[in-house]
MOPAC internal coordinates of N, CA, C and O (Angstrom, degrees):
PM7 1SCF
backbone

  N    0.0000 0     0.00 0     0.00 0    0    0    0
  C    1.4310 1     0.00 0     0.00 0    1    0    0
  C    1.5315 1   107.74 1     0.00 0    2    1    0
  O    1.2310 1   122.79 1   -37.18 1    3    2    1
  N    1.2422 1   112.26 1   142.82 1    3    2    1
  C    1.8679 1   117.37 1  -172.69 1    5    3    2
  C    1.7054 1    95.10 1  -126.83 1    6    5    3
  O    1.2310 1   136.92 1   -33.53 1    7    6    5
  N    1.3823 1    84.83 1   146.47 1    7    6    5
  C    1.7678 1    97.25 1  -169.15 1    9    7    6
  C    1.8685 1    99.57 1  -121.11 1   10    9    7
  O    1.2310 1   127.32 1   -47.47 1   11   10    9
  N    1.0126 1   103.53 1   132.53 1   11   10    9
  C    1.9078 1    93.42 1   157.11 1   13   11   10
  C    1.5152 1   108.49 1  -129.67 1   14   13   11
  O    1.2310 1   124.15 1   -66.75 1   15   14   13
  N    1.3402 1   109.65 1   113.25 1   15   14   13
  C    1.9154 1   122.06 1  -174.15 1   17   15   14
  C    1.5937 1    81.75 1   -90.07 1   18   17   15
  O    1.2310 1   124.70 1   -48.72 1   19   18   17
  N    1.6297 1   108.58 1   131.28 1   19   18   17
  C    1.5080 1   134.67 1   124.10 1   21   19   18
  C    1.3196 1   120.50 1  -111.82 1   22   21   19
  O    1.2310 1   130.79 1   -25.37 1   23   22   21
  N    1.5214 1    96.80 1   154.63 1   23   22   21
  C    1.7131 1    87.12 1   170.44 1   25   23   22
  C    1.3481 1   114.73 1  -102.77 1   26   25   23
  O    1.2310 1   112.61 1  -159.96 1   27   26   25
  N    1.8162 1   131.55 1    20.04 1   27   26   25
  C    1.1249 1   145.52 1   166.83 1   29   27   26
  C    1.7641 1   129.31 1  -131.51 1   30   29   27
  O    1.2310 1   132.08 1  -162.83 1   31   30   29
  N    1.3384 1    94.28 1    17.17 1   31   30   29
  C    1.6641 1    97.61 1  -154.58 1   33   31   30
  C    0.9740 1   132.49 1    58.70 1   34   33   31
  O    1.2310 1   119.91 1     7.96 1   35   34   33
  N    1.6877 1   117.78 1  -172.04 1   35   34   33
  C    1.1633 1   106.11 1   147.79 1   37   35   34
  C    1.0190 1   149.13 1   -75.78 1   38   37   35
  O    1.2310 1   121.63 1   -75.58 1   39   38   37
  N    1.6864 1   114.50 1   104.42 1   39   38   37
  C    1.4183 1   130.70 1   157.19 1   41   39   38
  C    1.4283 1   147.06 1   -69.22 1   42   41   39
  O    1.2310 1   128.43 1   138.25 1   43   42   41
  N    1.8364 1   101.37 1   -41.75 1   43   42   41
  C    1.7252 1   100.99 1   176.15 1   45   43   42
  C    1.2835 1    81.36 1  -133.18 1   46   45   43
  O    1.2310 1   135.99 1   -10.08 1   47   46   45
  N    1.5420 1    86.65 1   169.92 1   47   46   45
  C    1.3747 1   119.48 1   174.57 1   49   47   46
  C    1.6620 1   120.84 1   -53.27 1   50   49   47
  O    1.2310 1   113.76 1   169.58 1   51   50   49
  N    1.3048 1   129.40 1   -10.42 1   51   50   49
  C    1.4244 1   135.21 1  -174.17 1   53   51   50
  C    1.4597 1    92.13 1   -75.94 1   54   53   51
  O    1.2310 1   120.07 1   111.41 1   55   54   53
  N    1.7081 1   117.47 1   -68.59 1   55   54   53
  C    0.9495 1   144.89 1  -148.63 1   57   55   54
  C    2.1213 1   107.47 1   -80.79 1   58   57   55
  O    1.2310 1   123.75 1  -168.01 1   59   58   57
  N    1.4951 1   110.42 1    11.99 1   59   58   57
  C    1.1991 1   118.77 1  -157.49 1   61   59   58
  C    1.9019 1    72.90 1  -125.82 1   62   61   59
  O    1.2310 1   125.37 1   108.33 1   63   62   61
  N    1.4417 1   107.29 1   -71.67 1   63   62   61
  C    1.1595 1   115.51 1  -177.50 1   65   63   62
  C    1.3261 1   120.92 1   -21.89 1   66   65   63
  O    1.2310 1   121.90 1   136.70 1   67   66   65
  N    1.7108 1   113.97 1   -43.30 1   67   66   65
  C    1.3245 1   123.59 1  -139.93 1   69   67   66
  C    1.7235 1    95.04 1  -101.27 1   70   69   67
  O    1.2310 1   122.01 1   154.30 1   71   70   69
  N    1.7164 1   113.76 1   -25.70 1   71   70   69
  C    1.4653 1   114.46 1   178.19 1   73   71   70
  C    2.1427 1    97.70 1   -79.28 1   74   73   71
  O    1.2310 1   121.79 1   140.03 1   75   74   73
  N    1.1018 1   114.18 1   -39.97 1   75   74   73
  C    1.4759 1    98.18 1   178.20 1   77   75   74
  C    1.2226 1   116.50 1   -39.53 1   78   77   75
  O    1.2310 1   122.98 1   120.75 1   79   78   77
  N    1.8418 1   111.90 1   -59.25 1   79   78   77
  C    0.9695 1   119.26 1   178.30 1   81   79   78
  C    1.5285 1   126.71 1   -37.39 1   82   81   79
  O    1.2310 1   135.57 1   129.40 1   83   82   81
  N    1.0681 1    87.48 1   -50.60 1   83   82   81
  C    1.6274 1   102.33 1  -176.05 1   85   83   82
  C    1.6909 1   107.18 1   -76.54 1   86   85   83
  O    1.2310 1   112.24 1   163.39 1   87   86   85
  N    0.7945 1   132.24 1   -16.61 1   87   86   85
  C    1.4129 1   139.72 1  -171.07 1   89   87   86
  C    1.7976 1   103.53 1   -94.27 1   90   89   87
  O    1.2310 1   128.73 1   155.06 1   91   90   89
  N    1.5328 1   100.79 1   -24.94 1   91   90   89
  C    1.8464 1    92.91 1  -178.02 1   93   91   90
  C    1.8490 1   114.96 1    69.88 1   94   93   91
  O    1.2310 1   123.44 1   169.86 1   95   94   93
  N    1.3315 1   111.01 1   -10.14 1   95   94   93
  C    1.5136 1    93.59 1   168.89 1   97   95   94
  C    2.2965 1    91.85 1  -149.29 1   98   97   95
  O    1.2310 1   130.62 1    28.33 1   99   98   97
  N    1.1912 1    97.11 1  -151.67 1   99   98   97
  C    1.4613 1   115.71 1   171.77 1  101   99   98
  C    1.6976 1    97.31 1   -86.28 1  102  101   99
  O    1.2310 1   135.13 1   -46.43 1  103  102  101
  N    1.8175 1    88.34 1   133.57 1  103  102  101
  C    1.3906 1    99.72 1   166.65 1  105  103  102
  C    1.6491 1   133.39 1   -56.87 1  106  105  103
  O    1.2310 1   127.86 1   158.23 1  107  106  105
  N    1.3183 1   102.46 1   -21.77 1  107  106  105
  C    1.5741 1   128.90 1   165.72 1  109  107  106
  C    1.6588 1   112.58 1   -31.28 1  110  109  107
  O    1.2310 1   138.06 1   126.45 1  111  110  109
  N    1.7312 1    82.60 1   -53.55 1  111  110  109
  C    1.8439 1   104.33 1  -163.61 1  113  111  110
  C    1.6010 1   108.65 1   -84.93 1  114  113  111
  O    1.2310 1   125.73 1   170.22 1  115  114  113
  N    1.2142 1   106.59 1    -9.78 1  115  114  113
  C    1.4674 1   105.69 1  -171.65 1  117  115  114
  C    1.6535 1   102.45 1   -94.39 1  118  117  115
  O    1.2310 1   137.70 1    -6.34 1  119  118  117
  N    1.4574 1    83.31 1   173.66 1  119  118  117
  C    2.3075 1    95.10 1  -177.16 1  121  119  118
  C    1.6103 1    88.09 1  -134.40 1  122  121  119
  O    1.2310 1   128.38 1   -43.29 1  123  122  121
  N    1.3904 1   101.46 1   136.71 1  123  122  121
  C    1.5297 1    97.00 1  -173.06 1  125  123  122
  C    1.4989 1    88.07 1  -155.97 1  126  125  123
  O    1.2310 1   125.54 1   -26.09 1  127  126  125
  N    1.7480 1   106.96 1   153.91 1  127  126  125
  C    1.5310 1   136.18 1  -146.81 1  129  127  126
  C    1.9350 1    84.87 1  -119.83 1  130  129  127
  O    1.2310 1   115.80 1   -45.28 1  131  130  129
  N    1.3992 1   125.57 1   134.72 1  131  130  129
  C    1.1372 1   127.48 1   153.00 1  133  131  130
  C    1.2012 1   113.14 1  -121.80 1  134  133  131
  O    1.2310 1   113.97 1   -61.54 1  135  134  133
  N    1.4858 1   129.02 1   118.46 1  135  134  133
  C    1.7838 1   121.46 1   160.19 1  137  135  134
  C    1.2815 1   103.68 1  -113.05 1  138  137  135
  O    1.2310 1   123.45 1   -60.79 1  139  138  137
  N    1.2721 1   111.00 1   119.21 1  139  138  137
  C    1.8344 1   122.37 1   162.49 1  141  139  138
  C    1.4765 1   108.52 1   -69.50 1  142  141  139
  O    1.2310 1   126.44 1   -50.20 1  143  142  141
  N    1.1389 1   105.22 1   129.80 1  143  142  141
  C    1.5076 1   102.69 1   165.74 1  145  143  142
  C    1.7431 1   114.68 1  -121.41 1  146  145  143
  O    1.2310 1   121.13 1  -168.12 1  147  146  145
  N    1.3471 1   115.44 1    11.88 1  147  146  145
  C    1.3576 1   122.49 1  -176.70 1  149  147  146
  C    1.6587 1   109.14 1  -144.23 1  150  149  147
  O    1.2310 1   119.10 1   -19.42 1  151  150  149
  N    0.8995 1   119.32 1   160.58 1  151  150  149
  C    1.5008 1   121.90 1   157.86 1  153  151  150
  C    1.4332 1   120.95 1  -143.25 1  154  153  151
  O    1.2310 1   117.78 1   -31.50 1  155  154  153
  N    1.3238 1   121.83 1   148.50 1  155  154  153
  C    1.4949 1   131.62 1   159.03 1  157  155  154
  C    1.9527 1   114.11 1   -18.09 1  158  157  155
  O    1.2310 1   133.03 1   -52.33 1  159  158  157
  N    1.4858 1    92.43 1   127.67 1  159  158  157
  C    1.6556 1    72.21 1   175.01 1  161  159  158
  C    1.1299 1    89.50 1  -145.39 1  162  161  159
  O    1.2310 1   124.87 1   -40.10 1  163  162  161
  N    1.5556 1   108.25 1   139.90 1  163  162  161
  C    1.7470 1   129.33 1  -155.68 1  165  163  162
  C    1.7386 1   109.67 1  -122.33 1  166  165  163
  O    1.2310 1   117.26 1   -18.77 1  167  166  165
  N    1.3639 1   122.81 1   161.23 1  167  166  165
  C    1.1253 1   115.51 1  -170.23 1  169  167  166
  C    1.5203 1   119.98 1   -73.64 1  170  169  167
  O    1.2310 1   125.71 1   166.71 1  171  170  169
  N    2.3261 1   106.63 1   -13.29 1  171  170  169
  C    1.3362 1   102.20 1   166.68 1  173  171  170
  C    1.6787 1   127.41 1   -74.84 1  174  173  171
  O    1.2310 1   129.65 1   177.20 1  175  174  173
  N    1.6216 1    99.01 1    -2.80 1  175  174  173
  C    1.3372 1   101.50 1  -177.70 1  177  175  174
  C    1.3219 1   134.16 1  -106.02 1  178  177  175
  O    1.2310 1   124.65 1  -176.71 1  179  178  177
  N    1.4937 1   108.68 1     3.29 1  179  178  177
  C    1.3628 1   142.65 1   173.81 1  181  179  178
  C    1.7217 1   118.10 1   -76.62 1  182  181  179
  O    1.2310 1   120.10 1   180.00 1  183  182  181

């Protein structure tokens, strides 16, 4: 099993690049599982 951790998703192109790679085809073609276990925490939410 192959993992790619961001702590924003995908945002740029490095980080888009680097799940294709890792994925072996187009993200199109793939089925993929997300569980958040954290979120952003901002000074309105404090």
């Amino acid at each position: 099993m192959k993992f790619l951790l961001t702590s924003a998703g995908i945002k740029n192109r490095s980080i888009h690049n680097a799940l294709v790679e890792l994925l072996g085809k187009p993200i199109a073609e793939a089925n993929a599982l997300c569980i958040p276990t954290a979120s952003y925490g901002s000074a309105s939410s404090v």
